[in-house]
N, C-alpha and C positions, 0 to 999 in steps of 0.2 A: 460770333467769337466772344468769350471772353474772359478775363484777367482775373486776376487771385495776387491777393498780397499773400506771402507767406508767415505760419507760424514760426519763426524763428524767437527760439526760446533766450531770456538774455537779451534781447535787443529790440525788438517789436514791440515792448510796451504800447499801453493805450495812447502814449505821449507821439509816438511815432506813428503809430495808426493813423492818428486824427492827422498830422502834419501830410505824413504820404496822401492820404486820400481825399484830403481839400486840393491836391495838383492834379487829379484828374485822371481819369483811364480806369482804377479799381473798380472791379464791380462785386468783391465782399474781398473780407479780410477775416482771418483766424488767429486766437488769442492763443499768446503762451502755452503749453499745455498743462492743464492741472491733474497734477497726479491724484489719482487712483489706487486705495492699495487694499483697504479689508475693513473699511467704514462707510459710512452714508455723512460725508463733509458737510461742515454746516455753510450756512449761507456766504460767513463772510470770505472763505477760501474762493468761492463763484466771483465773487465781487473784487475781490484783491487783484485778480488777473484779468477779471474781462467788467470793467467799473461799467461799461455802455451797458452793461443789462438794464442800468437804473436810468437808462435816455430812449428805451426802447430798442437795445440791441446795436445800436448804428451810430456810426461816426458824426461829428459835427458834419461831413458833407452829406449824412446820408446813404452812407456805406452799411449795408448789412454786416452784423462780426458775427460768426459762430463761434461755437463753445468748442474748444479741443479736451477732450478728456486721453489719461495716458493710464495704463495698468494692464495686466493679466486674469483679473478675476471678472467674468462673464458676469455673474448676478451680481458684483459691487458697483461692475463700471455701468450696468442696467440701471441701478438703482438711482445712481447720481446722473446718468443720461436726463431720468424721468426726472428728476427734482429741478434739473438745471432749464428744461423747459418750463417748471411750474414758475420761474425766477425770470423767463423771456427769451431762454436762447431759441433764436432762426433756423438752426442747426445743429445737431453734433456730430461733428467732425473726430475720430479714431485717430491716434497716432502709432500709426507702424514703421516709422523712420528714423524716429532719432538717434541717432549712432552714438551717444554720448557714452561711455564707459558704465561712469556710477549708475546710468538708465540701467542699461543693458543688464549688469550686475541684478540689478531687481527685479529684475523681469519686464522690463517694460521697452519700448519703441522697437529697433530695427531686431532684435535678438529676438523678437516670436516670428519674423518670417521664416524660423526652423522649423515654426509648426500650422501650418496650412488647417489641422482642425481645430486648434485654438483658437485661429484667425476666424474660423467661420462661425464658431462655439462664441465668441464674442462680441459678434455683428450679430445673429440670430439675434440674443437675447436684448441688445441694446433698440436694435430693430423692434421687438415684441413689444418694450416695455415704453416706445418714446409714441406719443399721437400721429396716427396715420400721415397727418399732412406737416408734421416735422422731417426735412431731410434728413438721414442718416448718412457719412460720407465717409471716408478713409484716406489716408496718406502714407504711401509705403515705398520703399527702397525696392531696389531690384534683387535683392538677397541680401544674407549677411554678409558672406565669403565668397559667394558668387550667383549670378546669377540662374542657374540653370533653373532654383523655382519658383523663380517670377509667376512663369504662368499658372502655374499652381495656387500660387499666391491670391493671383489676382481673380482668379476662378472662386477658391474660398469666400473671398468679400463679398463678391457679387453675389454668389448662390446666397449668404447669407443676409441680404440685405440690404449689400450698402450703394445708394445711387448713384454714385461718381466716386472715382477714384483718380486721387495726384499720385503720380508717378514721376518721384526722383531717379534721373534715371543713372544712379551709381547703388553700389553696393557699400556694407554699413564699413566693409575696410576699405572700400574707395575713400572715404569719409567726404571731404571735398575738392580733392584733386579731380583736374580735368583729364581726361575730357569727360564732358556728361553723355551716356549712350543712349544717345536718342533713337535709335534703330531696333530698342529693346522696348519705347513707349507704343511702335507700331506694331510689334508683337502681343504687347498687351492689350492695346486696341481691339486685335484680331479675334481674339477668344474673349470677350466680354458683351455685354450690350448694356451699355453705361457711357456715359461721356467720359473721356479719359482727359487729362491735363499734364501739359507733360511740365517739366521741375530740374532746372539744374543748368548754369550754363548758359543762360540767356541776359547777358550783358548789354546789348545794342538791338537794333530794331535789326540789325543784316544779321544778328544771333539768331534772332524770334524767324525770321526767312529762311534760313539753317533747318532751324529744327521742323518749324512747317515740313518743307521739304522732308527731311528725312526719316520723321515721326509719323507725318500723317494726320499730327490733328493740329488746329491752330488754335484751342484754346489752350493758357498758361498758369502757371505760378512761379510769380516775380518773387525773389528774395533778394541775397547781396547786388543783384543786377537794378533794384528798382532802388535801394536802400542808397547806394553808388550816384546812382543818377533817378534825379525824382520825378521827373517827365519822361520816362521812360514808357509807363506804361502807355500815356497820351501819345505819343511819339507810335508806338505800335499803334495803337486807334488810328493815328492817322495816316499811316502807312496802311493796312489795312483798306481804306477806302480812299487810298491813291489820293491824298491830300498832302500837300506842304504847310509845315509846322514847323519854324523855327525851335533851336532849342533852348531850355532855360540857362538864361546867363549868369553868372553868379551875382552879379546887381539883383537878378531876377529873382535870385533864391535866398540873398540875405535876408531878408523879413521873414522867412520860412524858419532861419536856421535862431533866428532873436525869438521868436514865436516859443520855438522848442525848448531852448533855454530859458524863458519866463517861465512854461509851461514846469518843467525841471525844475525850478527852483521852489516852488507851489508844493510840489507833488513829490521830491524826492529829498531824503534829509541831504544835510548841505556837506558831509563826509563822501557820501557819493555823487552827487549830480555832476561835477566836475569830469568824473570816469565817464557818464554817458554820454555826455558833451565832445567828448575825447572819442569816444568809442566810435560817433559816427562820423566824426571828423576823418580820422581815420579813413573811413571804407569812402568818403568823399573825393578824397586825395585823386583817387582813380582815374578822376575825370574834370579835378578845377584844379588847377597848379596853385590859386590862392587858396585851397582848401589845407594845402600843403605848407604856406606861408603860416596860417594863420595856428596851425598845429603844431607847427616850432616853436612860437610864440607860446602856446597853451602846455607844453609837453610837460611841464614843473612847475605848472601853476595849479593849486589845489583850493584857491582863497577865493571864494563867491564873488565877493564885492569885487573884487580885483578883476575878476574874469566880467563880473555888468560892465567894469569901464570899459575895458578891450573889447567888449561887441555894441558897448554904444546903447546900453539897455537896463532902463529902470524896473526896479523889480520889487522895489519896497509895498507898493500897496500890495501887490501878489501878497509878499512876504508875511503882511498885516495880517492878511484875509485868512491864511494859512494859520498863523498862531490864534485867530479869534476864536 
C-alpha cells in the first residue's frame, strides 16, 4: 500500500509538504501544478513551486516530491517535462483534474478529458522526451460532465505512457461535493494495467476502509482529508497492519502548527502569511474544536507580530535571516 499527499494548488505549498510529511505515513508528494502553455520556462518557474528540487527532490522527512506540469500543448509540456528532470524531479506527474474555471478556460486540467487523443498525444510525447527510468504519471477526474469516459480516459494515459494513475473519483462539475464514486475507481482499475490510487473523500481511517472495499485498490491520495487531520495518513499505516495508534492531540500538533508559521513568516511576504495561517486553521476546525477557538481569535487579525504573541513563537532571527 501506499499513500500520496495531493497536489492541491493554493494550499500544499513546500511549507505544508514538509510539515505534513515530517508526521509520517506519506510516501511522495506532488507540487502545485506549473503551468504549461507555448514556452520552455526558465528555471526559476521549476523552483518557485517545487523549491525541494535544490534538497534533492524530497522533503526534510525524506519524502520524494514530483514535478506536476499542467497545459495542452504535447511538444511544450515535453519539453519542460525533459528540463524539469535535468533540474532533479523523481517524476512527472500530468494534470488532468483541476476543475478550476480560469484552468479549464485555457485549456488546461479537468476540461481535456473531452478529448481522450489529446490525453494520449500528451503522455506519448512527454513519455518519449523524459529518461526511461523517470516515472511519468497522471491525475484525472472522472469526466467533465459526467462520467461516461472515464474509461476511455484512462485507456488513453495508459496506452500512452503513463505508469500510475490517481483517480478523483468526481467529475469536473462534481467539483468537490460528496460523495466521491469510488465504484467508478474499480472500473478504472478494470481496463488498465497500472496501479491506480484512488482520490476524494477519504477523511478518516473507516473512509480509507470504505473505499478499499468499494474501489478495489488500497493505495491512496490524501488531500483535505490529510490537510484536516495530519496523522491521518499514519493512522491508515496502521490500520493497515492491524496496529493501535493513538491519535495526534492537539498538544501533540501545536509545535507542528508554530513550525508552519515560523516557516510562513521566512518564506512568505507578511500581507499574506496571516491568510495561509488562517486557511489551514480553517480545514483544522474539522477535527480540533481548539482549532476552531483559536480561528476566532485570528479571524481579524492581519498583524505578524501580534499573531507570534497569540502562538507563543519567535520569529525574529527567521525574520533576520530572510531580509539578509
Amino acid at each position: 500500500m501506499q499513500i500520496a499527499l495531493a497536489p492541491m494548488e493554493g494550499l500544499v505549498d513546500e511549507i505544508l509538504r514538509d510539515v505534513l510529511t515530517r508526521v509520517g505515513g506519506v510516501d511522495w508528494c506532488v507540487t502545485e501544478f506549473i503551468r504549461v502553455s507555448d514556452r520552455l520556462l526558465p528555471q526559476s518557474s521549476f523552483r518557485k513551486l517545487a523549491p525541494e528540487l535544490a534538497e534533492g527532490a524530497v522533503t526534510r522527512a525524506g519524502t520524494p516530491v514530483r514535478v506536476q506540469l499542467l497545459g495542452s500543448d504535447p511538444a511544450c509540456l515535453a519539453d519542460n517535462a525533459a528540463y524539469a528532470c535535468t533540474l532533479g524531479a523523481p517524476a512527472i506527474d500530468l494534470n488532468f483534474g483541476c476543475p478550476a474555471r480560469t484552468v479549464n478556460k485555457s485549456r488546461g486540467g479537468a476540461v481535456l478529458l473531452k478529448e481522450p487523443e489529446l490525453l494520449h498525444a500528451i503522455v506519448c510525447e512527454v513519455r518519449r522526451s523524459v529518461p526511461a527510468h523517470i516515472p511519468v504519471t497522471a491525475k484525472m477526474r472522472l469526466g467533465f460532465d459526467s462520467p461516461d469516459g472515464a474509461l476511455d480516459c484512462a485507456r488513453a494515459l495508459t496506452a500512452g505512457g503513463a505508469q500510475q494513475l490517481v483517480v478523483h473519483a468526481r467529475t469536473k462539475l462534481d467539483g468537490y461535493k460528496p460523495p466521491a464514486h469510488w465504484e467508478w475507481v474499480a472500473r478504472v482499475r478494470d481496463v488498465v494495467d497500472v496501479p491506480v490510487y484512488a482520490n476524494g473523500d477519504i477523511w478518516s481511517v473507516d473512509d480509507w476502509r470504505r473505499c478499499r472495499e468499494v474501489s478495489g485498490v488500497e493505495d491512496v491520495m490524501l488531500g483535505r482529508g490529510l490537510v484536516s487531520r495530519p496523522d491521518l495518513a499514519r493512522q491508515i499505516v496502521a490500520a493497515r497492519q492491524e496496529q493501535a495508534l493513538a491519535e495526534m492531540s492537539w498538544d501533540d500538533f501545536n509545535p507542528m502548527l508554530a513550525d508552519f508559521w515560523r516557516q510562513a513568516r521566512g518564506k512568505i511576504a507578511p500581507r499574506y502569511a496571516p491568510g495561509r495561517l488562517k486557511q489551514w486553521l480553517a480545514l483544522l476546525t474539522r477535527n480540533y474544536p481548539q482549532a476552531s477557538e483559536l480561528f476566532a481569535e485570528l479571524r481579524r487579525e492581519n498583524d505578524c507580530e501580534r499573531i507570534d504573541a497569540l502562538l507563543g513563537v519567535d520569529t525574529q532571527a527567521i525574520r533576520q535571516r530572510a531580509l539578509a
